[in-house]
Structure formats: structure tokens, C-alpha cells
C-alpha positions in Angstrom: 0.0 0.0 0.0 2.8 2.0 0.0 2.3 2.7 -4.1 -1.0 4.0 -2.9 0.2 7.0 -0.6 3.0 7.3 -2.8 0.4 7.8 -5.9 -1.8 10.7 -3.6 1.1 12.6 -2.5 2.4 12.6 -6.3 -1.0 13.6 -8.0 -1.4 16.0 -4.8 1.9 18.3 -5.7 0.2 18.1 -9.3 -2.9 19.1 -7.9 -4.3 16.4 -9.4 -7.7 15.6 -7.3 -8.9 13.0 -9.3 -6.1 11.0 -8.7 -6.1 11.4 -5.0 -9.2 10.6 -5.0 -9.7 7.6 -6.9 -7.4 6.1 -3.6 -9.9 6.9 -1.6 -12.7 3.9 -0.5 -16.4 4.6 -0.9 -16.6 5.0 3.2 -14.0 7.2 3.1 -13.5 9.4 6.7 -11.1 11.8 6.3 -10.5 14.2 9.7 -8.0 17.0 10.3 -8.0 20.0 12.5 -8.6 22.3 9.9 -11.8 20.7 8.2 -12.7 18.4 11.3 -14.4 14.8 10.2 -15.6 14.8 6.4 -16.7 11.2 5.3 -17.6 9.7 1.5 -18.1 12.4 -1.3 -17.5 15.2 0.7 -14.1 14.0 1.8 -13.6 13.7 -1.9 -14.8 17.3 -2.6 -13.0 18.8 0.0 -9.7 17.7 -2.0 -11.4 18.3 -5.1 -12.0 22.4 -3.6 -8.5 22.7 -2.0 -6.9 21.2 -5.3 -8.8 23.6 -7.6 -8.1 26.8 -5.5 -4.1 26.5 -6.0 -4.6 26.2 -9.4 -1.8 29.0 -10.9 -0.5 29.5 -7.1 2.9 29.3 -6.0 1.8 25.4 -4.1 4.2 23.5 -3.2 3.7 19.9 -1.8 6.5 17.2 -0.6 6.1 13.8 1.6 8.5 11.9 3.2 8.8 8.9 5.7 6.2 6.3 4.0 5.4 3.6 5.8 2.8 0.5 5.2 1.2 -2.3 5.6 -1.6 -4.2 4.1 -3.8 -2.4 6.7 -2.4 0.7 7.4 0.1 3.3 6.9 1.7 6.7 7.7 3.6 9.7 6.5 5.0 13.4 6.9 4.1 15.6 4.2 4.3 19.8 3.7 2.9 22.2 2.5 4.2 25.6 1.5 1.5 27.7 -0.3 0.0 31.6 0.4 -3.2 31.9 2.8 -5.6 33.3 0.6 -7.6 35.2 3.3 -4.4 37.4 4.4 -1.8 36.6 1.7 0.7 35.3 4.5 2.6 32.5 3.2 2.7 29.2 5.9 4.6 26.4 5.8 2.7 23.5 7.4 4.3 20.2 8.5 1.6 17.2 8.5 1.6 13.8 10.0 -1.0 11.2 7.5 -1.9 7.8 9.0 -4.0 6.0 6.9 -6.1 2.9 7.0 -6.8 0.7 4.0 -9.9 -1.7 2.9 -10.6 -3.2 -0.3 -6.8 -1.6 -1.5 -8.3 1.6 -1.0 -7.8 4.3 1.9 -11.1 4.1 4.3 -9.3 6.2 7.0 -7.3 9.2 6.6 -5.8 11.3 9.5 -3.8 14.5 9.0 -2.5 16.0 12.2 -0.7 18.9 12.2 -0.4 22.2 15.0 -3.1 24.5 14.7 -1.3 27.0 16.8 1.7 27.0 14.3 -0.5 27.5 11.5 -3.0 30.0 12.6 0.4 32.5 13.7 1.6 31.8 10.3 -2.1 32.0 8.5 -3.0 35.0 10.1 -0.4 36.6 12.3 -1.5 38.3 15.5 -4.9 37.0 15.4 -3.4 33.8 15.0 -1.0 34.4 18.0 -3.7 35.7 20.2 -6.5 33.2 19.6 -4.7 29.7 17.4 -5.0 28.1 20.3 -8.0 27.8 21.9 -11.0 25.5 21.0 -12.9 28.6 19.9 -10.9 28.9 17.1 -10.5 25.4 15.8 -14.4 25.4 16.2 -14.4 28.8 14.0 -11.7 27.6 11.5 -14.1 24.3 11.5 -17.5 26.3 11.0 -15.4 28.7 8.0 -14.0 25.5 6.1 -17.2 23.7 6.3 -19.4 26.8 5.1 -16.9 27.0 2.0 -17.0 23.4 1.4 -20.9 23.5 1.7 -20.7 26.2 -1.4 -18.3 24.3 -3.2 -20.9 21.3 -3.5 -23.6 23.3 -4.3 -22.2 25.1 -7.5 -21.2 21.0 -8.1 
């Protein structure tokens, strides 16, 4: 299963989302602090949205550390892009583990620190508040709302 993550991360610097997502099970859940827990389609569109909006951008993806099994797997990945919102460029650092059924990713788990990004995504504001619950329910709420209008013009 190691081809498959190697396969997502490849098509992901292309901002390929088709790709990516044609590793993906049917029962996909995909959860990460950003987006929270997104399962089947909308897992799918969510890649689909983030894909198409660095389209022309300066996005730059690269993963390391791939490990698998049969059943499971892991890897570090980053991302170096420009926050649209504030035009701040970030540089996160992610941890993937992944779960596999059928040959196909079922689970897939991106942990990164919100704290570190928010200070880097939007500066101060991101200092003051990255932190707390009340913003990852915020960021959660925001990402959600533009996913929710990205599958409506669908």
C-alpha cells in the first residue's frame, strides 16, 4: 500500500484531485484540525476544492517517511503555499496515517499544529487566539461553510 500513498502525494503536488481521490474507499473518513471529520463524497470534494483553488498559485507539496502495511500506513508531508484570506505565506508540516480496505484508503488522518499555523495563516490574530477551541471550532465552522458552497455550484 505504499504505491497508494506514494500515488496521492504525487498527484497532490500536481494538484491532481482525481487521482487522489480515486485512492480513496467509498466510506472514506477523512479528519483533520482544519476541516474536522468529512466522510464519503464530501471527503472527496473537500480535496477536489482545496486542489482547484491553488490552481496558478505558488503550491508546493512534498512527503517523506512512507510507511505501510496491508492495513495501514503513515507519512509526513508539507505544505508551503499563500493563505488566501491574508496573503501570509505558511509552511505546514503534517503527519497522515491511513487505513486501508478493499486496496483503498477508508481512514485518513492529518494531524498537524493548529497553533503553528493560525500564527503563520493569520499573524496576530493567530497568536492571540490559534489556540484555543474557539478557534478550531471557528476555522471548522469557516471551512465547512466554503466546502458546503463548493458542492452546491457542483
Amino acid at each position: 500500500m505504499k504505491e497508494a500513498i506514494d500515488k496521492f502525494y504525487t498527484a497532490f503536488a500536481e494538484l491532481d484531485a482525481e487521482t487522489m481521490i480515486s485512492l480513496y474507499h467509498d466510506e472514506v473518513v477523512f479528519d483533520d484540525p482544519a476541516f474536522g471529520r468529512l466522510s464519503g463524497e464530501r471527503a472527496k470534494n473537500m480535496w477536489r476544492m482545496l486542489c482547484e483553488s491553488q490552481k496558478g498559485k505558488r503550491f508546493i507539496v512534498q512527503y517523506s517517511d512512507v510507511k505501510a502495511t496491508e492495513t495501514g500506513g503513515s507519512a509526513r508531508w508539507e505544505a508551503v503555499y499563500v493563505f488566501s484570506k491574508t496573503k501570509r505565506n505558511v509552511h505546514n508540516r503534517i503527519t497522515a496515517t491511513f487505513k486501508f480496505r478493499d486496496g483503498k484508503i477508508v481512514e485518513h488522518k492529518d494531524n498537524f499544529n493548529l497553533f503553528s499555523w493560525s500564527r503563520q495563516a493569520l499573524g496576530i490574530t493567530g497568536y492571540a487566539m490559534g489556540w484555543t477551541p474557539f478557534f478550531k471550532q471557528k476555522l471548522q465552522k469557516q471551512t465547512n461553510q466554503l466546502l458546503d458552497r463548493y458542492e452546491a455550484k457542483r
